[in-house]
Steps between C-alpha positions, in 0.01 A plus 500: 500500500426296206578585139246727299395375190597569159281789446417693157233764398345529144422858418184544260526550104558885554674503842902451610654399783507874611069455554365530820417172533873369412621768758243437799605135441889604530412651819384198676738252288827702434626129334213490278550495133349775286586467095404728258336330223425671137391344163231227394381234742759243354783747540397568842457147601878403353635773720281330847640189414859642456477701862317199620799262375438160669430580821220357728255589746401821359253754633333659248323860517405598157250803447272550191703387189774409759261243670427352134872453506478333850216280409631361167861458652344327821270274273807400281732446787323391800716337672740813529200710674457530831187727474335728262374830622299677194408852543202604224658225288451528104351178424318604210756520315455260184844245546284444839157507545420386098693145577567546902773252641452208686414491845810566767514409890677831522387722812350764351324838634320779313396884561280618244309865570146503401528780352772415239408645139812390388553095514133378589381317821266210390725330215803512718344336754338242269825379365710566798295243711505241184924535510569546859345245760683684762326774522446815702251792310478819625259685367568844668385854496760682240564566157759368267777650696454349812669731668263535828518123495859450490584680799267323725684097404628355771806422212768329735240242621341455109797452368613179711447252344 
């Protein structure tokens, strides 16, 4: 059976690693990674890169704030991602979509609900497409959460990379 990959969820700006999303994922991928992450986006991102260390061929799942995280991480170390799974990303934030990276290779897929009135549809898309020409968009039927959504992945395929 071959090795899984190194495998870490991002929990959003107001979530922990006790959210469902961090616990459906631990049912499915008991080896998975979930960190709790507090503070600004800078403190945040020094703690990722600490639990991240220097290993390679990361899978990234990062939800809301968390998939901010993912995105800048994946876009400033490419070559240690394996693929990028973003769940209702926040790319609006201003450190990304105000001077967005350049474009990375980086396999990269995307659920955002319709009906999110939290981090909205349209400008993520926008920029995610200019930064990620690897690209799968789902545009699905759910709200911020994405909690309908999540338990209908396939996960153990989308996360191969």
């Amino acid at each position: 059976m071959p090795q899984p990959p190194p495998l870490i969820y991002l929990h959003g700006l107001l979530s922990n690693s006790q959210g469902f999303k961090a616990t459906w994922l631990r049912q499915i991928f008991p080896h998975i990674l979930t960190p709790d992450f507090e503070g600004t986006l800078d403190e945040r991102m020094a703690h990722l890169h600490t639990v991240l260390s220097d290993t390679s061929g990361w899978v990234i799942i990062g939800s809301s704030f968390g998939g901010l995280m993912g995105a800048l991480f994946t876009c400033q170390h490419p070559a240690r991602v394996a693929r990028l799974i973003l769940l209702a990303p926040a790319l609006i934030w201003p450190e990304f979509i105000n001077s967005p990276p350049p474009p990375v290779a980086v396999p990269t897929v995307i659920y955002h609900g319709r009906n999110d009135t939290v981090v909205p549809l349209e400008p993520v898309e926008t920029v995610a497409r200019e930064v990620f020409t690897h690209l799968a968009f789902h545009v699905v039927e759910d709200d911020h959460g994405l909690h309908a959504t999540v338990k209908t992945i396939d996960w153990p395929r989308l996360v191969q990379p």
